[in-house]
C-alpha positions in Angstrom: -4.8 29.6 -8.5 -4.1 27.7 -11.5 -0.2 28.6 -11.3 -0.5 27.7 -7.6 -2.1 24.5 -7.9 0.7 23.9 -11.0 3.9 24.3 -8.6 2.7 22.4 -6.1 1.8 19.6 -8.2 5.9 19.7 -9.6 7.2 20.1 -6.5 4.9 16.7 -6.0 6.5 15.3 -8.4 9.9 15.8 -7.8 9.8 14.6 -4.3 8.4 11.5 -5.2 10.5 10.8 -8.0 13.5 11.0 -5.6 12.3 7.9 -4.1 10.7 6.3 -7.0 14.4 5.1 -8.4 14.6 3.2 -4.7 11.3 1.5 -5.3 11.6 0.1 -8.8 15.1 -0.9 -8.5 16.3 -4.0 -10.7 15.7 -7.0 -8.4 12.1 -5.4 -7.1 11.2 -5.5 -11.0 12.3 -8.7 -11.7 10.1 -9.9 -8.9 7.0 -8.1 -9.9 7.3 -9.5 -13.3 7.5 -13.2 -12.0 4.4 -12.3 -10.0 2.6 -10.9 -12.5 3.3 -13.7 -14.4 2.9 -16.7 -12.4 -0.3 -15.0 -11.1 -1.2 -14.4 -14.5 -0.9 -17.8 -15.4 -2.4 -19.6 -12.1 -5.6 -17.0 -13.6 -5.7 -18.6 -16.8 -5.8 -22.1 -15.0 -8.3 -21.6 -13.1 -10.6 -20.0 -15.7 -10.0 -23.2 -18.0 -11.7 -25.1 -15.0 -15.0 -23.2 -14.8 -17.9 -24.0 -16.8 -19.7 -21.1 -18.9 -21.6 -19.7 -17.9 -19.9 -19.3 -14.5 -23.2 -17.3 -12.4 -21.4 -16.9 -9.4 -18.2 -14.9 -11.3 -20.9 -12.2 -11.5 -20.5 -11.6 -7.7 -16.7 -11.6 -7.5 -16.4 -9.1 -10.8 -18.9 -6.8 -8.9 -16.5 -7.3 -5.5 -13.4 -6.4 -7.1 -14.8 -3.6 -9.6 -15.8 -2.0 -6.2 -12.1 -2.6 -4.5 -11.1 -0.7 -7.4 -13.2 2.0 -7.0 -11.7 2.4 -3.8 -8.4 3.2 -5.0 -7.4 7.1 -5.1 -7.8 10.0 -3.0 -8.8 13.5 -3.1 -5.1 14.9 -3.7 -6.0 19.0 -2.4 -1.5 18.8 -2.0 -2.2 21.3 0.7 0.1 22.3 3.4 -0.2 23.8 6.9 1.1 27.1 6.2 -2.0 27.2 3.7 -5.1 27.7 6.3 -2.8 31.4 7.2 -2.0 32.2 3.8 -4.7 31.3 1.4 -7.6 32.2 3.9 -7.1 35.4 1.5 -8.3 33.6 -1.4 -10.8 31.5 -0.4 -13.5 32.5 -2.4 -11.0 31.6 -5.2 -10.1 27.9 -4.3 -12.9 26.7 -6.5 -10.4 26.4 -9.4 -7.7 24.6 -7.5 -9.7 22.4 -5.8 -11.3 21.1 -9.4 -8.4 21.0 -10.5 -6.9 18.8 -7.5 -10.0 16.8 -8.6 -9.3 16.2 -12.0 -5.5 15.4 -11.1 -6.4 12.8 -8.4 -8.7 11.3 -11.3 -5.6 9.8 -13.1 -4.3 7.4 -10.9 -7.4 5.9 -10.2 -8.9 5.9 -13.7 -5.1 4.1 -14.6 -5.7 1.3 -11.9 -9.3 0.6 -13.3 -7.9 0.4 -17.1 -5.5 -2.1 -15.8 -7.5 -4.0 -13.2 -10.7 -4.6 -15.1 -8.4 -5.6 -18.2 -7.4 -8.1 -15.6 -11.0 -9.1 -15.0 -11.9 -9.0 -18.8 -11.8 -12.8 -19.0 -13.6 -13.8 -15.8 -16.5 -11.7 -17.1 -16.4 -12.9 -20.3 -16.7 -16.8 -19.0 -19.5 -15.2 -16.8 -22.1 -12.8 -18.8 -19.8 -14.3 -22.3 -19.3 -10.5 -22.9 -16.2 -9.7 -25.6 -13.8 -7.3 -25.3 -15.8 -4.9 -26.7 -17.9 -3.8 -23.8 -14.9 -3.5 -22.5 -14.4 0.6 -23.1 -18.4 0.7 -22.2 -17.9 -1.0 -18.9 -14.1 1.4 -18.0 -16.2 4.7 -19.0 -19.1 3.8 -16.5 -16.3 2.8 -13.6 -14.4 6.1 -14.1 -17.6 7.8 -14.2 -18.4 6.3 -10.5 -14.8 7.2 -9.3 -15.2 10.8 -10.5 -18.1 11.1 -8.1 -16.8 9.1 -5.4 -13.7 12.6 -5.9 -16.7 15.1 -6.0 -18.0 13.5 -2.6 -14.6 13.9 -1.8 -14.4 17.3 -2.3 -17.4 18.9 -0.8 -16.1 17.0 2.5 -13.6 20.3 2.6 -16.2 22.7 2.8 -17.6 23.5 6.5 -20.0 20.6 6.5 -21.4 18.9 9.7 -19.8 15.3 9.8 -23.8 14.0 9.6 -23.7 15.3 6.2 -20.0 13.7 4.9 -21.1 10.4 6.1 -24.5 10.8 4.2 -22.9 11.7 0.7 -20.4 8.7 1.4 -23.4 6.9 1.9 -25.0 8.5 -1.4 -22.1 7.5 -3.2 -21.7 3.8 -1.9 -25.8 3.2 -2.7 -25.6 4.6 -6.3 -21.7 2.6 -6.7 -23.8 -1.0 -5.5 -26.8 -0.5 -7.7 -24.8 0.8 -10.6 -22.8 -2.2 -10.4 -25.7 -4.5 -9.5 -27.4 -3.2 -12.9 -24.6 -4.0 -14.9 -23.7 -7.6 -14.3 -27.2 -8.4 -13.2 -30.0 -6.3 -14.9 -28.9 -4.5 -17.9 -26.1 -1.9 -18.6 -28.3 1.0 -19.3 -29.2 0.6 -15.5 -25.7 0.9 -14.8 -24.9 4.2 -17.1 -28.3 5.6 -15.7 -27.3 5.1 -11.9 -24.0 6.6 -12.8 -25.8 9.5 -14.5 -27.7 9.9 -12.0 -24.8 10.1 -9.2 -22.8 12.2 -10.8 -25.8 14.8 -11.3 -26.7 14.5 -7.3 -22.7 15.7 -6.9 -22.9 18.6 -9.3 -26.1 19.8 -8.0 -24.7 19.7 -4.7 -21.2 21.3 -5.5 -22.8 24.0 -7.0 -25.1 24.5 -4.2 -21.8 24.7 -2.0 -19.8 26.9 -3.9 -20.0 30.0 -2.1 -19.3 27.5 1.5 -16.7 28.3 3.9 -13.5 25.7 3.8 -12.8 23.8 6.3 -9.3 23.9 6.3 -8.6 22.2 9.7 -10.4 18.9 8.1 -8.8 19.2 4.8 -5.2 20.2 5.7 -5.5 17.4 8.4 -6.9 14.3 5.2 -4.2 15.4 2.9 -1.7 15.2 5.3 -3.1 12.0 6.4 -3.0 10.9 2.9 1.0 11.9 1.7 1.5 9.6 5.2 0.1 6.2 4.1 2.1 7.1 0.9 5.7 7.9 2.8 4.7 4.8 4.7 4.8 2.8 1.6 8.1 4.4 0.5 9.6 3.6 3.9 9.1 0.1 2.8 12.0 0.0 0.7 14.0 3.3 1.7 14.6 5.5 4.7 12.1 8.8 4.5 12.5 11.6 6.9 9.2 12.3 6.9 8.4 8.8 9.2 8.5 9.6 13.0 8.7 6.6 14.5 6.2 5.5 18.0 8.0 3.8 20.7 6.2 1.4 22.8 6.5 0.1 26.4 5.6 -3.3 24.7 5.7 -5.0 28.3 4.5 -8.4 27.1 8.3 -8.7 25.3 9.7 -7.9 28.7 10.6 -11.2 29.5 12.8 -11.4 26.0 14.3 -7.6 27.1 15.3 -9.7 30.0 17.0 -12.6 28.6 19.3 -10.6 27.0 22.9 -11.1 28.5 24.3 -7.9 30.3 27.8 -8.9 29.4 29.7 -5.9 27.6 30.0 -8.6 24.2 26.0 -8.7 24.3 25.7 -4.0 24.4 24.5 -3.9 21.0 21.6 -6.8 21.2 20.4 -5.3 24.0 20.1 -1.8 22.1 18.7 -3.8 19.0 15.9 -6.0 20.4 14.9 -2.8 22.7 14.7 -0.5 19.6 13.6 -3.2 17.0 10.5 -4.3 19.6 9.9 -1.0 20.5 9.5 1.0 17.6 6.9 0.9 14.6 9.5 1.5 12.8 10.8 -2.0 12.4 8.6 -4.0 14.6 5.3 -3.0 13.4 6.7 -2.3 9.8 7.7 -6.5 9.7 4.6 -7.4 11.2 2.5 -6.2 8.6 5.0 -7.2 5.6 4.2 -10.9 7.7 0.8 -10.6 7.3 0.7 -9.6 3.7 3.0 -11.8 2.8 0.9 -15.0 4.7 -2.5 -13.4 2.3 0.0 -13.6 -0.6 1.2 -17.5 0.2 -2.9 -18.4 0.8 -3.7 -17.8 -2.7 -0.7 -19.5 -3.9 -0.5 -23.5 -4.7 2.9 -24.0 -6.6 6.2 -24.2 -4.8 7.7 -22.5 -7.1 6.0 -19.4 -6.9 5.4 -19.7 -3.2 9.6 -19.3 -3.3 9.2 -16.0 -5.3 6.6 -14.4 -3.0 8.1 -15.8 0.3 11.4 -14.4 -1.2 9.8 -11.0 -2.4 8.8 -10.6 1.7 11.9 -11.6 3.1 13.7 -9.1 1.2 11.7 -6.6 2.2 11.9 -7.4 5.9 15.9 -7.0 5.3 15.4 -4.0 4.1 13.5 -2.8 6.8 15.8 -4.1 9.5 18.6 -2.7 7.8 18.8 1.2 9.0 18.8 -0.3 12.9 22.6 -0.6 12.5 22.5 3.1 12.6 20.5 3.8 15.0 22.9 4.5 18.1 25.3 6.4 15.3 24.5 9.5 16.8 24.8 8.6 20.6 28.0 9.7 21.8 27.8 7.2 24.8 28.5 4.5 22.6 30.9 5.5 20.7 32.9 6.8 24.5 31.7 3.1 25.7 34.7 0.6 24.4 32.5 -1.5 22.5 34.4 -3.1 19.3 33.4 -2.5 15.6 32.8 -6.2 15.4 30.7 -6.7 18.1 28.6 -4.5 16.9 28.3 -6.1 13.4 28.1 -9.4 15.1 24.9 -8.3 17.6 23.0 -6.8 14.6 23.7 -10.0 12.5 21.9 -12.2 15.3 19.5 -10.1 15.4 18.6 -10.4 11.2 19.4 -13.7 11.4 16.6 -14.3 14.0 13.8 -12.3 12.6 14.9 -13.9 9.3 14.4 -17.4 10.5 11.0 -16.3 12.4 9.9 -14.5 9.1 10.7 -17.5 7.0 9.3 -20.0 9.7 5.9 -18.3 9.6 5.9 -18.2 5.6 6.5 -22.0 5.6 3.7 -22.8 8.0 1.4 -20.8 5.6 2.7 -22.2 2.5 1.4 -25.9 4.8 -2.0 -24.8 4.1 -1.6 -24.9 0.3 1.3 -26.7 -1.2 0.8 -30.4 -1.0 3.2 -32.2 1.4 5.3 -34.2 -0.7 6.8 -30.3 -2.3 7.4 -28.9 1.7 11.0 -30.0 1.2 11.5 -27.9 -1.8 9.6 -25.0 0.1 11.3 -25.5 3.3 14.6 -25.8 1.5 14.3 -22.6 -1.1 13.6 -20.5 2.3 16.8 -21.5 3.8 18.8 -20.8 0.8 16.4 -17.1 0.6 17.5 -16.5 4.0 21.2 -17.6 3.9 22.0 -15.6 0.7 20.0 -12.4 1.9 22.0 -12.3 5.4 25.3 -13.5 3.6 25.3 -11.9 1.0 23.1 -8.9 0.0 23.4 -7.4 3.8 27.5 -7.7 4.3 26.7 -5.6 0.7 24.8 -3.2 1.8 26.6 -2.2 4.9 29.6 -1.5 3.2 28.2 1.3 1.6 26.8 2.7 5.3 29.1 4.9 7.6 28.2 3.0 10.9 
């Protein structure tokens, strides 16, 4: 079991780190670090403006140390094939499933070194703690996540779903009081809650190790889980592993309908039908829009309300992208004497509208933040964003494509 668990873990590996080089390409990095650092910097501001000590910091260090306990999940890296083929060895999974424990542990226990060195200073103008409690406080956190992964995985066992919900519960009451001990009470309540969670979960895992798997339940979560993560990928690259959902999406009719049926207007007719349609593009830009308007909220200079707004609109290209291949495969239209150009020309209305739309929407929420005198700027940097991404970085990137 432990080779098992090994090889699937490297196989893991090496299909994500085919799409990890599209991810953190050049221009996404540079972004991220003017992120990081304008956020990083807008931090230290604000800290310089509370008074110490700032009581009501307690409430939103406990908020986002449990946001970061949400991070991770049970990795079991289990396929379908597996419910046939391992039923075998089922008295044997022990091993790799604690071992698919302690690997989803990393992750997770990376996020919450990172994150609450991020928070480091607001609880220090809050309780006045140093950085020494520091490795006190990350110990106690990755302690609570390596429970919240033992909840996780007794849920695979044959369990009624009563009884999953009650040890999520278990977990979320001895998370809040845990938490509630340490920036309220005392810290040794917090390291005895988190004692005394953790010994609840080992008490109960040994209980069910001689339990029947569920294999239906967890097959179905871990394939569930490498979903949201393709979904992410598909962000910035094309994964085979998407299946896109069309939609009837009959409140767009009348814009299906405006379209021109003239044989120069074939491809925006294909477009807006797929693009509308499909969650693939459609539903992809709509959620880029609304993370992208959360971003611009907590932002108040221009400056770096151009680098997030910028960040979003290239992703939104990106995405849009991969529609002019769409049709490649349709014989019809390639038998259908519809010219090269045309084609270029359709898609190119097609970014150049969502583009605007995007870019529109990113300017009205920047209104709620920037003062009015910098909206020019704003206003004017989005343009620019727009112009160069549609006349410059897209004519690139479809030279490279066979369409």
């Amino acid at each position: 079991m432990n080779q098992l668990f090994s090889s699937r873990l490297a196989n893991h590996h090496r299909q994500l780190q085919k799409y990890l080089r599209y991810i953190l390409n050049d221009s996404f990095v540079v972004i991220l670090t003017f992120l990081f650092g304008g956020a990083t910097l807008y931090y230290s501001q604000i800290l310089k403006q509370l008074p110490t000590p700032f009581f009501p910091g307690r409430f939103v260090a406990l908020a986002i140390c449990i946001l970061l306990l949400l991070v991770g999940k049970l990795a079991t890296l289990l396929k379908p094939a597996d419910r046939l083929f391992l039923l075998p060895k089922e008295q044997e999974m022990n091993r790799f499933l604690n071992q698919a424990r302690n690997y989803s542990l990393i992750l997770p226990a990376i996020v919450l070194a990172f994150g609450l060195g991020f928070l480091m200073p607001l609880i220090k103008v809050s309780l006045g703690w140093d950085l020494a409690s520091y490795p006190m406080i990350l110990i106690g956190l990755i302690g609570l996540k390596f429970a919240d992964l033992q909840a996780k995985r007794q849920a695979v066992y044959q369990l009624t779903k009563q009884k999953r919900q009650m040890a999520r519960i278990v977990w979320w009451i001895g998370s809040i009081l845990a938490l509630v001990g340490l920036f309220f009470v005392h810290w040794l309540i917090f390291y005895l809650m988190v004692l005394l969670v953790n010994l609840h979960f080992f008490s109960q895992q040994k209980r069910l190790q001689t339990s029947l798997i569920d294999w239906e339940f967890t097959i179905d979560s871990e394939q569930k889980r490498m979903y949201r993560i393709y979904r992410f990928i598909n962000l910035f690259t094309d994964v085979p592993f998407i299946e896109s959902k069309m939609r009837k999406m009959r409140g767009a009719q009348w814009l299906f309908e405006r379209v021109s049926k003239k044989q120069t207007q074939t491809y925006s007719y294909l477009f807006i039908h797929r693009f509308m349609r499909s969650d693939e593009y459609f539903g992809q830009v709509v959620r880029l829009l609304l993370l992208g308007g959360v971003c611009l909220l907590a932002v108040d200079d221009w400056r770096f309300s151009l680098v997030v707004s910028g960040l979003f609109l290239y992703l939104i290209t990106f995405q849009i992208i991969p529609l002019m291949t769409q049709y490649q495969s349709q014989v019809l239209t390639r038998l259908y004497p519809v010219a090269k150009e045309i084609k270029e020309k359709n898609f190119y209305a097609i970014l150049r509208w969502v583009l605007s739309m995007s870019a529109l929407i990113f300017i009205l929420v920047s209104l709620l933040t920037i003062p009015l005198r910098l909206v020019p700027f704003v206003v004017l940097g989005n343009i620019v964003i727009v112009v160069i991404l549609q006349g410059a970085y897209v004519p690139m990137r479809l030279k490279k494509m066979q369409y």
